[in-house]
Structure formats: C-alpha cells, structure tokens
TIGU-487379 format. One record per residue (C-alpha): residue in one letter; x, y, z. Coordinates in nm, 3 decimals. Example, Ala and Ser with C-alpha at 12.3 -4.5 7.8 and 13.67 -1.06 7.14 Angstrom:
2
+-----+---------+---------+---------+
: res :       X :       Y :       Z :
+-----+---------+---------+---------+
:   a :   1.230 :  -0.450 :   0.780 :
:   s :   1.367 :  -0.106 :   0.714 :
+-----+---------+---------+---------+
//
This chain:
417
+-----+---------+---------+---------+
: res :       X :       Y :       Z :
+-----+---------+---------+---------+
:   x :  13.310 :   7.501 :   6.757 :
:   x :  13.267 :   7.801 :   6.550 :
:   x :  13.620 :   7.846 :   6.502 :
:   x :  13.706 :   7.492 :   6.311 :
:   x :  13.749 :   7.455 :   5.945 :
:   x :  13.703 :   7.104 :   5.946 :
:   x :  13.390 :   6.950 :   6.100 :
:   x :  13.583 :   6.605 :   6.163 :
:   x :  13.878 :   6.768 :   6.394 :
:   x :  13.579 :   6.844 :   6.694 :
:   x :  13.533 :   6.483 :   6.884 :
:   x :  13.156 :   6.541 :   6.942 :
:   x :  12.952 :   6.412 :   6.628 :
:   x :  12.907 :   6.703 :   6.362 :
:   x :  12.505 :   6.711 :   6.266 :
:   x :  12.528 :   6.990 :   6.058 :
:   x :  12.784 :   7.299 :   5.971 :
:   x :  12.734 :   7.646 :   5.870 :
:   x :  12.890 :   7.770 :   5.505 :
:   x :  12.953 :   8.087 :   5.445 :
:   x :  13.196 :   8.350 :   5.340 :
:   x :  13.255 :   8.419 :   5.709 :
:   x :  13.091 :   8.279 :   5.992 :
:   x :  13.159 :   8.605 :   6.207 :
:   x :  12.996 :   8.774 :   5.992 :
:   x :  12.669 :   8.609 :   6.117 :
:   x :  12.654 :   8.687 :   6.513 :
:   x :  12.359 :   8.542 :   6.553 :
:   x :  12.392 :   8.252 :   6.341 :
:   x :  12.651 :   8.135 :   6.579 :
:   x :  12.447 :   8.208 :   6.889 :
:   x :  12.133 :   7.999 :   6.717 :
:   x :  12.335 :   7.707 :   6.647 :
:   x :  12.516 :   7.690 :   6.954 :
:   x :  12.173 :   7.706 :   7.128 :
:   x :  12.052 :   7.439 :   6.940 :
:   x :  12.283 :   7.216 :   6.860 :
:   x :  12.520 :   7.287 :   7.131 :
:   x :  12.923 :   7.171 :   7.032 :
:   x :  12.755 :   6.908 :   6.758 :
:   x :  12.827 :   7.191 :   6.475 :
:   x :  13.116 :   7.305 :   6.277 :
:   x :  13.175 :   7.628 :   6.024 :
:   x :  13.316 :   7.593 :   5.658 :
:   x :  13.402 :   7.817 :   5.376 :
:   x :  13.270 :   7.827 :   5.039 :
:   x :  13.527 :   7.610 :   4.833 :
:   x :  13.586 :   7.400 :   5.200 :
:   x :  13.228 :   7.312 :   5.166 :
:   x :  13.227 :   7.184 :   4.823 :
:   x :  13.539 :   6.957 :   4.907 :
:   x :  13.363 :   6.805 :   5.264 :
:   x :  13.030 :   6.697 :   5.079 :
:   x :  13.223 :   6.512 :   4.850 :
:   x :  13.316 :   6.287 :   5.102 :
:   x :  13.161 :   6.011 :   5.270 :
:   x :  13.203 :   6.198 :   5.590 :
:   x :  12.917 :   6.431 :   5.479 :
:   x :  12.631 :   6.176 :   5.516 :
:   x :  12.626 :   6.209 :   5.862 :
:   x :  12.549 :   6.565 :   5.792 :
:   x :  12.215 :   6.680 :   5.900 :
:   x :  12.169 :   7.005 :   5.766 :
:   x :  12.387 :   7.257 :   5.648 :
:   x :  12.317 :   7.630 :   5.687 :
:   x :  12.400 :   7.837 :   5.408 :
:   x :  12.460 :   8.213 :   5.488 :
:   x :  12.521 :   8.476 :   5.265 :
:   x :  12.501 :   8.864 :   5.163 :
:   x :  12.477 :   9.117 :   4.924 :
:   x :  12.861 :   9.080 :   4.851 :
:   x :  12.796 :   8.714 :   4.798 :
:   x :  12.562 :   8.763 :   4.459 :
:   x :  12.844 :   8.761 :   4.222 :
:   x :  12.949 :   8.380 :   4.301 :
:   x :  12.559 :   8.251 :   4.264 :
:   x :  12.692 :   7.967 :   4.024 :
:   x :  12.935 :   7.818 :   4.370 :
:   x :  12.623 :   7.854 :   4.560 :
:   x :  12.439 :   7.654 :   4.380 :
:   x :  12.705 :   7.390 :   4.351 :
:   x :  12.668 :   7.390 :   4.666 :
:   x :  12.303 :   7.363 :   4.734 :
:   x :  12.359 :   7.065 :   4.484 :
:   x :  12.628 :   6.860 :   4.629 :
:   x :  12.432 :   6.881 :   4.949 :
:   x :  12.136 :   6.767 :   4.827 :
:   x :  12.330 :   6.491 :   4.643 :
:   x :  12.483 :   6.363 :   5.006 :
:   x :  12.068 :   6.348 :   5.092 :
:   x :  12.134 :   6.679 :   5.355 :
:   x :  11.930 :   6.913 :   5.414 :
:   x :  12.011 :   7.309 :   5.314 :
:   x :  11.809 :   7.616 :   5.528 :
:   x :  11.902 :   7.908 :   5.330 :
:   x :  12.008 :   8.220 :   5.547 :
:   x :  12.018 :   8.530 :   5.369 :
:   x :  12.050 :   8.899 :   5.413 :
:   x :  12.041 :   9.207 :   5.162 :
:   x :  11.995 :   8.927 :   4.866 :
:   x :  11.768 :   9.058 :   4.597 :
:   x :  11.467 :   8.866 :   4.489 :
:   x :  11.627 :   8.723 :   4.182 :
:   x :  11.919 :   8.546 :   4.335 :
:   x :  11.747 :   8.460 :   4.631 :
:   x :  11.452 :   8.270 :   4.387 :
:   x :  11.782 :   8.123 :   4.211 :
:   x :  11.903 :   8.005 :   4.506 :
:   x :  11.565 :   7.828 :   4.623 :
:   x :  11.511 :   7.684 :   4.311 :
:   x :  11.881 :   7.490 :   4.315 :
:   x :  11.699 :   7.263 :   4.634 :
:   x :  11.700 :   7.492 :   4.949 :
:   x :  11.417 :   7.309 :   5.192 :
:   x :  11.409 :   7.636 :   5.409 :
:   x :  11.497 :   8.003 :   5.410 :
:   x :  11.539 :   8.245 :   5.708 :
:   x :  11.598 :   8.601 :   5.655 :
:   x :  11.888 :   8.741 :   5.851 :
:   x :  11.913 :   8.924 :   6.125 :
:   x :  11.731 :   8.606 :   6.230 :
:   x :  11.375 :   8.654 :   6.393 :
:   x :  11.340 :   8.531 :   6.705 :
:   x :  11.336 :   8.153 :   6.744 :
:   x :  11.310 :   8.118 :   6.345 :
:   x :  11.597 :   7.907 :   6.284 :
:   x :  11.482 :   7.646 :   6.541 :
:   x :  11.164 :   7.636 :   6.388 :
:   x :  11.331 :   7.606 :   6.031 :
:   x :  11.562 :   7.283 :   6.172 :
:   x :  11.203 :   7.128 :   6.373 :
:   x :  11.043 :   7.159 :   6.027 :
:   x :  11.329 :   6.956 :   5.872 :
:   x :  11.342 :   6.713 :   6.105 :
:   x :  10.917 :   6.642 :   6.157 :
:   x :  10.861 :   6.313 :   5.972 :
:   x :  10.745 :   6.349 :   5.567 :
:   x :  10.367 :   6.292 :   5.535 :
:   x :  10.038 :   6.455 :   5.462 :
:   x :   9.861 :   6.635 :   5.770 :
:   x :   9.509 :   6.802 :   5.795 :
:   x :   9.325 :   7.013 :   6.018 :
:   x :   9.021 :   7.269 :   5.944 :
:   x :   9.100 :   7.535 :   5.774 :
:   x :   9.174 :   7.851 :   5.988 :
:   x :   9.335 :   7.652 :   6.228 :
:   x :   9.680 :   7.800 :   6.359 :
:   x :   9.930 :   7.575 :   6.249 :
:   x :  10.189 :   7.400 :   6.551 :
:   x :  10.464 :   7.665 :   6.465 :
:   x :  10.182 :   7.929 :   6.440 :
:   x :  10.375 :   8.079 :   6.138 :
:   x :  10.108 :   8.002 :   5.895 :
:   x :   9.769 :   7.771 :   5.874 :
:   x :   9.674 :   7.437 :   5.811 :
:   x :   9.414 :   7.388 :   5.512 :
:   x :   9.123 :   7.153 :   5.495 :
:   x :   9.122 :   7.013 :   5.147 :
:   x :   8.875 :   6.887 :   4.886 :
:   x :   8.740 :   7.178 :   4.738 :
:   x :   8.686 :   7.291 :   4.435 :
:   x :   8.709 :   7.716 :   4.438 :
:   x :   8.546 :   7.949 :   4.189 :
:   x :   8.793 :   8.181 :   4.063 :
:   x :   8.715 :   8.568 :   4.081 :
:   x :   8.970 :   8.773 :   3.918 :
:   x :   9.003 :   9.143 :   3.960 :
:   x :   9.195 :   9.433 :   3.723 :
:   x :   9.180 :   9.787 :   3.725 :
:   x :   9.186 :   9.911 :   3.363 :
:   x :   9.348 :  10.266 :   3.501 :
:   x :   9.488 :  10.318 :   3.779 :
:   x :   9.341 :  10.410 :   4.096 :
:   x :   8.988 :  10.269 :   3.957 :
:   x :   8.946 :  10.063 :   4.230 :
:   x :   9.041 :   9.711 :   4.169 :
:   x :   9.191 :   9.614 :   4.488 :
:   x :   8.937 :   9.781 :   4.667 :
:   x :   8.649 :   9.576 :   4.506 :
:   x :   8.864 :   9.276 :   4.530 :
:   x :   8.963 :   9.365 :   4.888 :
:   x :   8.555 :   9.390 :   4.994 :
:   x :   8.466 :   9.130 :   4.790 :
:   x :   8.662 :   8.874 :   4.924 :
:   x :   8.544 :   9.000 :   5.323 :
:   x :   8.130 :   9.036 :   5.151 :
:   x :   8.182 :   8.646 :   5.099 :
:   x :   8.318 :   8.532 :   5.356 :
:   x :   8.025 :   8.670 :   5.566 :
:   x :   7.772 :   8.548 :   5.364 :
:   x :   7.640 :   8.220 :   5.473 :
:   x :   7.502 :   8.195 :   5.778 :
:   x :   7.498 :   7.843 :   5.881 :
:   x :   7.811 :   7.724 :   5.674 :
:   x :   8.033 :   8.044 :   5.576 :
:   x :   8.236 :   7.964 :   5.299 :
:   x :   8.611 :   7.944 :   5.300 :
:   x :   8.724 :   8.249 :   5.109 :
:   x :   9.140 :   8.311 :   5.021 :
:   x :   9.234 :   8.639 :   4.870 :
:   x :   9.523 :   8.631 :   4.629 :
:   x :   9.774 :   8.929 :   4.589 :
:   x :   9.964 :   8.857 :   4.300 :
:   x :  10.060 :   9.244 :   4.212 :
:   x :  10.468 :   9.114 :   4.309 :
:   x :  10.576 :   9.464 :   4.301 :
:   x :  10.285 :   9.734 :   4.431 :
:   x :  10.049 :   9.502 :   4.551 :
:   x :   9.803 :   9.652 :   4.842 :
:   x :   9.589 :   9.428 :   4.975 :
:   x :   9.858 :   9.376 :   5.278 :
:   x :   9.783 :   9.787 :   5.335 :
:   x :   9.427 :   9.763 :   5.342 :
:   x :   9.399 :   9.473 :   5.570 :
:   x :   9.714 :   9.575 :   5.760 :
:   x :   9.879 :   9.236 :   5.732 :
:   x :  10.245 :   9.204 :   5.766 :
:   x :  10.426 :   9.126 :   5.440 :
:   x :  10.599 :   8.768 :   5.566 :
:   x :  10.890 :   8.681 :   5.436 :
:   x :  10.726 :   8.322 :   5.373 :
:   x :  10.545 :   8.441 :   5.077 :
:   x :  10.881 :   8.536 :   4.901 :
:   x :  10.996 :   8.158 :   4.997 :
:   x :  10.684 :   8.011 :   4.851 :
:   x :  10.691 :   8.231 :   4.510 :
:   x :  11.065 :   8.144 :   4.499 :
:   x :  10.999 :   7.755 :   4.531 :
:   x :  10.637 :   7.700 :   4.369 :
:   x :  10.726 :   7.383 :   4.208 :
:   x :  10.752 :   7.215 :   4.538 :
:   x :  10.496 :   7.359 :   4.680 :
:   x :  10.199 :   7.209 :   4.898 :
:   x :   9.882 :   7.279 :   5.056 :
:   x :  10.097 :   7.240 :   5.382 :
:   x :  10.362 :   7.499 :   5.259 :
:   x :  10.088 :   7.748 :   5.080 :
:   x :   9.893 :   7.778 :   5.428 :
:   x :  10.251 :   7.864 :   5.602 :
:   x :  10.270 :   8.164 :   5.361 :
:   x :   9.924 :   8.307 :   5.469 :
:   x :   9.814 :   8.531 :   5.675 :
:   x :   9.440 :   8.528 :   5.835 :
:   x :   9.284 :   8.825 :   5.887 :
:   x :   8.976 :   8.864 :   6.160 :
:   x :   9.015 :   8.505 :   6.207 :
:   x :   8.815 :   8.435 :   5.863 :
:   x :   8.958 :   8.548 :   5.582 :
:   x :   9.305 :   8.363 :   5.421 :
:   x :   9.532 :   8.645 :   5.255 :
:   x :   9.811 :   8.567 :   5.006 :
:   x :  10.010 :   8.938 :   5.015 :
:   x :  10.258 :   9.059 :   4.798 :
:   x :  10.630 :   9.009 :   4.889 :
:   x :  10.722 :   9.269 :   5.152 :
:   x :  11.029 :   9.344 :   4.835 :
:   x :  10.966 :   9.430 :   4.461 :
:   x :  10.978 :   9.134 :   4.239 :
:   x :  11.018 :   9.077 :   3.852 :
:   x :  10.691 :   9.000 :   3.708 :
:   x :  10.834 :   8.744 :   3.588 :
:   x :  10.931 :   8.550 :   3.874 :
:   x :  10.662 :   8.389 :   3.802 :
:   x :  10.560 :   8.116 :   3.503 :
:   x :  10.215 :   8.051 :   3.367 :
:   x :  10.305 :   7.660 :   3.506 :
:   x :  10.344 :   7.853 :   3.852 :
:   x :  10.025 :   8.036 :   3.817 :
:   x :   9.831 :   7.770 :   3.763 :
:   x :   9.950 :   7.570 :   4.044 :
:   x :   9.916 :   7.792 :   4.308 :
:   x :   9.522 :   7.835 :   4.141 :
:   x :   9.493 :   7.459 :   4.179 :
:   x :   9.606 :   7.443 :   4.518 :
:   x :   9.419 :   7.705 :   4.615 :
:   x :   9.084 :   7.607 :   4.475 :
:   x :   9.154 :   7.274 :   4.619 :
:   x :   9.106 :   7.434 :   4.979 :
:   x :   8.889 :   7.727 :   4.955 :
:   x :   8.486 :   7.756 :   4.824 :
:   x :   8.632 :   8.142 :   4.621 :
:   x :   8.966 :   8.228 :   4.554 :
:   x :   8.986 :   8.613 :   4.461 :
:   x :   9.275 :   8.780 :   4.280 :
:   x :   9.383 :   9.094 :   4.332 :
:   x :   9.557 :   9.145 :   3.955 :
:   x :   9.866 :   9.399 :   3.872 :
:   x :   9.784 :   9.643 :   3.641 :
:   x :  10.003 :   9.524 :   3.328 :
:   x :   9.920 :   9.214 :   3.154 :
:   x :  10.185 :   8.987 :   3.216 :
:   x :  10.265 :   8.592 :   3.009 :
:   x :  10.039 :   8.438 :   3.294 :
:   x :   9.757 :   8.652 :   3.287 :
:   x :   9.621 :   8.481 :   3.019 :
:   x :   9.623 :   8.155 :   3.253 :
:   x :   9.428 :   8.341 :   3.508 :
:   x :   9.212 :   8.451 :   3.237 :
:   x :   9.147 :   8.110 :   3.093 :
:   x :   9.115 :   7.960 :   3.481 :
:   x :   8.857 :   8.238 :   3.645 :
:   x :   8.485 :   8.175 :   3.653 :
:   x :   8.440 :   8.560 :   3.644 :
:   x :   8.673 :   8.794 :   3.565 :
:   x :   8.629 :   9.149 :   3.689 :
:   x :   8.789 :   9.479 :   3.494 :
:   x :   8.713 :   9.766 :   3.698 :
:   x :   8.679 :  10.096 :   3.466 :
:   x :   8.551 :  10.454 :   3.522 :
:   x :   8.409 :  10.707 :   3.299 :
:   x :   8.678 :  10.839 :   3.135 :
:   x :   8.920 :  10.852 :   2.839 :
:   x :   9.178 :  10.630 :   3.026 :
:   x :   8.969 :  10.364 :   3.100 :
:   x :   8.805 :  10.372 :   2.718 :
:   x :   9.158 :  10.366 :   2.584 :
:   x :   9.285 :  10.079 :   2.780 :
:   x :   8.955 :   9.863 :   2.740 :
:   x :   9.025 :   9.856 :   2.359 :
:   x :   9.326 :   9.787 :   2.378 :
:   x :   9.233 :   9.514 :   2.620 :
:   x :   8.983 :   9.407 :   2.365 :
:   x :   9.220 :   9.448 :   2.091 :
:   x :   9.507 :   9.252 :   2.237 :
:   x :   9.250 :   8.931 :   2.330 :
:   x :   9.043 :   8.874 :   2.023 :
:   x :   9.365 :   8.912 :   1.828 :
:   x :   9.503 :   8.602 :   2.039 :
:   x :   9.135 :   8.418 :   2.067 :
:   x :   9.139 :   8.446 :   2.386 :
:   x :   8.790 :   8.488 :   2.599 :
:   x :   8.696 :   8.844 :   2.595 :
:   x :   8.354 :   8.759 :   2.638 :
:   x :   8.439 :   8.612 :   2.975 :
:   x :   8.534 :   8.946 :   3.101 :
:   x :   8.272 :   9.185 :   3.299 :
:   x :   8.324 :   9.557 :   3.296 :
:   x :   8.212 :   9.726 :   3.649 :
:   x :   8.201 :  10.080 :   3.660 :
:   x :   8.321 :  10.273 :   3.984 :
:   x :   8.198 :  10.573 :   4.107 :
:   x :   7.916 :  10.502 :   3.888 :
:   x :   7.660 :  10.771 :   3.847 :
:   x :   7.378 :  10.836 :   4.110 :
:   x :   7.045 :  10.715 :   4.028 :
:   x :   6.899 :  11.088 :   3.963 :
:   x :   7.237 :  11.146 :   3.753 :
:   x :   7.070 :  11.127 :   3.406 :
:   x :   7.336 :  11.300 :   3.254 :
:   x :   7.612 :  11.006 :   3.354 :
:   x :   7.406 :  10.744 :   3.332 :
:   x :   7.386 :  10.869 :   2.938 :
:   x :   7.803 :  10.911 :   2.925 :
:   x :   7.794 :  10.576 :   3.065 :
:   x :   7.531 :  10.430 :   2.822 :
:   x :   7.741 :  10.605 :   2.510 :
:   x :   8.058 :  10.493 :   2.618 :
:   x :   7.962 :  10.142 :   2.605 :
:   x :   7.791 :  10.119 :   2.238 :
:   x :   8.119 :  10.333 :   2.103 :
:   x :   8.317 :  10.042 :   2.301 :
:   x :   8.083 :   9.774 :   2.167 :
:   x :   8.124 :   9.644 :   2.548 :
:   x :   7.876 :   9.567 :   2.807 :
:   x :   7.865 :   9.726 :   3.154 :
:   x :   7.771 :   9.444 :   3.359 :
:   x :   7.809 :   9.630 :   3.674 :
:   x :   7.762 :   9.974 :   3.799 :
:   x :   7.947 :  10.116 :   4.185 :
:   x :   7.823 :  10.367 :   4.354 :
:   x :   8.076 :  10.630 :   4.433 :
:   x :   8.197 :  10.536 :   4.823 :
:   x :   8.350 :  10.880 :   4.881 :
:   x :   8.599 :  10.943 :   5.154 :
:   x :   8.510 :  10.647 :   5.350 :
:   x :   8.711 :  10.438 :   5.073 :
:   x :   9.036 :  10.617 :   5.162 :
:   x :   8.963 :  10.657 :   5.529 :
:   x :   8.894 :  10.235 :   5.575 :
:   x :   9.185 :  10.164 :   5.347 :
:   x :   9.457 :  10.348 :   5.534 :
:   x :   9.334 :  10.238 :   5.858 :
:   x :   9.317 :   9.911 :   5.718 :
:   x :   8.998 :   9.754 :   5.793 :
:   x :   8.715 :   9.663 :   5.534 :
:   x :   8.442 :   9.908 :   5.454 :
:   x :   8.181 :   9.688 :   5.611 :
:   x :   8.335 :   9.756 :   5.941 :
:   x :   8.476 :  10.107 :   5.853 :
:   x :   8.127 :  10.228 :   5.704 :
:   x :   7.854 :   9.944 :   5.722 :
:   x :   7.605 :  10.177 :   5.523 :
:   x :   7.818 :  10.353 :   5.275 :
:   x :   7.653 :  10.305 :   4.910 :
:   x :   8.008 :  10.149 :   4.761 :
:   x :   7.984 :   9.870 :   5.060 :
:   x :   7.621 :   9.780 :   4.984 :
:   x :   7.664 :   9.718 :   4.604 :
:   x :   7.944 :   9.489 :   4.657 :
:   x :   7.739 :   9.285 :   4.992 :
:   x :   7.453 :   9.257 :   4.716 :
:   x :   7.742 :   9.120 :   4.462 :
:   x :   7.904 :   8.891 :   4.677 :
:   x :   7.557 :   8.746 :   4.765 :
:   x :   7.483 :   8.695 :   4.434 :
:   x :   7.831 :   8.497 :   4.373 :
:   x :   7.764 :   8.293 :   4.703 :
:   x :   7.415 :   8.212 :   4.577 :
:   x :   7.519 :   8.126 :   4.226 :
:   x :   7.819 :   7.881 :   4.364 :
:   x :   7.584 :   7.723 :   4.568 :
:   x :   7.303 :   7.645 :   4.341 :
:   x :   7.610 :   7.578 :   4.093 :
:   x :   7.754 :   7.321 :   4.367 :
:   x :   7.376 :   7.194 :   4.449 :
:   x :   7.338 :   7.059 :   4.067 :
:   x :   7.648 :   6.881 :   4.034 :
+-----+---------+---------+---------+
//
C-alpha cells in the first residue's frame, strides 16, 4: 500500500509504516517491506507521522521505518520528534539512512533508534533488522567465537576479567598498530591447551588500520554501536565484530571518518568493561592525538605501550607526553617506551644514541624491536599477520617472546587471585 497517506484507510491491519520525505525515493525500501510484510504496511510523511503517533491508532504499530538522506540533515530536530513520539507509543524505530554523516546519524541513534540499516539496503538486512526486533528480550550465551544466528556478528562467553594493553605511536609511522596488530595475533596463539580469548580494539575513528592489515571489512555495525554505546550489550558489542582466522575478535574503525569526539570518557569506559568482561586481553590500537578519553584508557590499561624511534620526533613528542601527564597527575610511570627498528645487537653506535636519548629524556626504554624490514609493509598490505607473512623475521620474534611474557604474567597473575 505504498501509495496511502493514512495507514487506517488500507482494510488489512497496519504493523508498521515507513516515514520519510518520499517513499519513492527508497525503491528498495518498498520492495523489502512488501516482501515482508506483504499489504500489512502503509507510507507517511514527516509532519503526517508526528500527527498518527499521537493517536491511539499508533499502538498497534509495530515498527516504523524511518528513511532519510543527505537533504534530510537540516530538519534533524523533526526527526527526532519523531524517533520520540514513537518510542513514546512503545514502537519500535529501524533507522534507514543514506549519505547521512556520522554526526547526525549518532544524533539520530541516540534519540531511541533500536536498529539502523544503511541504504541501498544489503541484501536481506532489513528482515534481519525487523527478526531482531521482534526475538523475545533476554540474556543469551554461547562460546565465544561462535557465529551468531544472523551470522552478522558473534556471541560472547562472559565472566572475564581482561587485562588491558594499550598501544600509541609517539610519531607517526613508528609502528603502533603494527605492534598492536601482532600482538594481539602473538596472544592469541599462545596457550596451548586453553588459548586465551584475545579482542583487538580500533579506536583510531578516523585513520584507524587495523581493518587494512587484517583485511576485515569496515561493517557498518560498528558505526551503530559507537553511535548508541549507552545501550549497548555484550550481545550488541559481539554483532559489531568481526573474527579474523576464526580466533581473533576485531573491533575496526568505522568504514567513515568520525569526530573524535563521538565518543565520551563514560563511553570509553564501557565498551572497556564490556570488553574485559568477555575476553582474557583486550588490545587497543590508539589514534595518534590525545583525545578527553585517553586519559580513561590510560587510567584503565594494565600496560600501556608508546611506541617511539630514535629520532627528534619521537624525543619531542615523549616530553611533551611527559609534560602534559605529570602536569595533570596522571600515571606516567605506567607508561612503557618500546623502541622500533631498534638497533642490531653489533650496532654499538645505536645502542649508545639509544642509551643517551633516554637519560636526556629521564625515561626508561623498557623495550627494544628489531627492525622487521620490508616484510612489515609486504604482510600489512596483503593483510595477514607477520607470523604467517614471515614466521622468522626478527620484528615477529620479539613481539612472540612479548606476548608470551604477557600470557605468562596474566596467568600467574590469575593463578594468585
């Protein structure tokens, strides 16, 4: 009935209606709802759909699909009336949008949106958005890795209690995602009679690479869940990530640049807790500014990581890292300088730059990398891990030996208590 203005003129019962600006507008909108709901389904305007929920006649309302565009950005304050008559009239609101930038579309999710699908709708997306709406509220659990009934995402096993491993580069291209990239695979092989359950964490919103280097797909479900994180779950965290090899749980970076400040420290903090809750080590991949949340991450991480290299940049941006927390009393001490591209062990010459740049930085070098050459570069653009890339390269081995001596230290850590 795609061609009614008023749900209540079709005799078949109306479950749920499509708003938007107009309906033809969305092709294949009106082919998905047809196919789902059949005839039970009506189309309504912007200010017709703030009049119908007002009415009684709404509560028989299902769902309501909100579609927009680009062109409708500059009327975000009706949309949100919207969202919140809806959710007044107890109906549910799957958010359909298409050319919406990050900021309104975060807006949008944070008025009460249960669901967004991106449009041009993905195949069979929008049935699995109204299945998820309708499957009866309640907490479900399965192992972790296990592919999830919509296979969109995973089901977590929870119960845990993660050690948090951040990584920063202090320059840029230092290497920080690549340590935190072959960290986070190094511990999720070590173990071999009980593995442990290892999530890596993208949170550089606007650059962020860890999606390149592990050639994931950037899902639109990670934009949902940084758009929504007050209501999010351990059900709705494991539909935003992707597994890669079958072991290894990947949070990426939004497929679109974000504002750093999308997200809160409050946000931070809960998707730590819910992500130490179902994994033994949560690493974080970190964006290279300090942002207001950093210092949560800071405060939360067992070890945090700040990946330098022997030169000028790297000394000028650790003190003014050092500068910037001792002048807030925040824990400097907790952070542990590695060195990449470190020099070889018959490099007397660098080992002494290295030895004089930390005194003059008053700084200790916890940490020193070999140098992993071209292998780096050749296992990050074909986006595989340098342990299956180049097993023996002298970068890989330093981090295995690293990430056994995390896994050992968590377990003895976990043994005590």
């Amino acid at each position: 009935m795609t061609g009614s203005n008023t749900p209540s003129t079709d005799p078949a019962p109306i479950k749920a209606c499509t708003v938007s600006r107009d309906v033809q507008n969305f092709d294949l909108l009106i082919e998905d709802m047809e196919s789902i709901l059949g005839e039970s389904w009506g189309d309504l305007g912007f200010d017709e759909a703030q009049a119908f929920l007002s009415q009684d006649d709404a509560d028989t309302l299902e769902f309501i699909a909100l579609a927009v565009d680009e062109v409708d950005e500059d009327d975000l304050s009706q949309l949100t009336a919207i969202i919140t008559a809806a959710k007044s009239r107890g109906v549910k609101v799957i958010l359909i949008a298409e050319d919406v930038t990050p900021a309104s579309l975060h807006q949008l999710l944070r008025s009460g949106a249960d669901e967004f699908v991106p449009y041009p709708l993905p195949e069979g997306e929008l049935n699995g958005a109204v299945l998820r709406l309708r499957r009866p509220a309640g907490p479900t659990t399965a192992d972790a890795g296990t592919v999830a009934a919509d296979t969109s995402g995973v089901k977590l096993r929870g119960g845990g209690d993660g050690v948090i491993i951040a990584v920063q580069s202090m320059a840029g291209g230092a290497g920080g995602s690549t340590l935190a990239v072959n960290l986070a695979w190094e511990l999720v092989n070590t173990g071999k009679t009980k593995p442990p359950r290892v999530c890596l964490l993208d949170l550089g919103l606007q650059f962020g690479s860890v999606a390149t280097y592990l050639d994931l797909e950037r899902r639109d479900a990670v934009v949902e869940l940084l758009s929504n994180v007050e209501n999010m779950d351990g059900d709705s965290f494991g539909q935003a990530l992707s597994v890669f090899e079958e072991k290894l749980h990947v949070l990426t970076s939004p497929a679109d640049i974000l504002p750093l400040d999308l997200l809160g420290p409050d946000e931070i903090q809960k998707i730590i807790n819910i992500a130490r809750e179902h994994f033994d080590f949560v690493v974080i991949d970190m964006p290279p500014s300090f942002v207001q949340w950093s210092e949560t991450i800071l405060n939360a991480a067992q070890v945090y990581f700040a990946v330098i290299e022997l030169d000028m940049r790297s000394a000028q941006n650790v003190i003014r890292l050092k500068r910037a927390l001792q002048s807030e009393d925040l824990p400097f001490d907790k952070v542990r300088f590695v060195l990449n591209r470190g020099p070889k062990f018959t490099d007397l010459q660098g080992k002494s730059r290295a030895k004089r740049m930390a005194e003059s930085l008053g700084i200790s070098i916890d940490l020193h990398l070999a140098d992993g050459g071209r292998a780096v570069t050749e296992a990050c653009d074909h986006g595989i891990p340098l342990a299956s890339h180049a097993a023996k390269n002298p970068l890989r081995k330093d981090i295995a030996k690293l990430a056994q001596s995390l896994h050992d230290i968590g377990r003895s850590d976990a043994e005590a208590a």
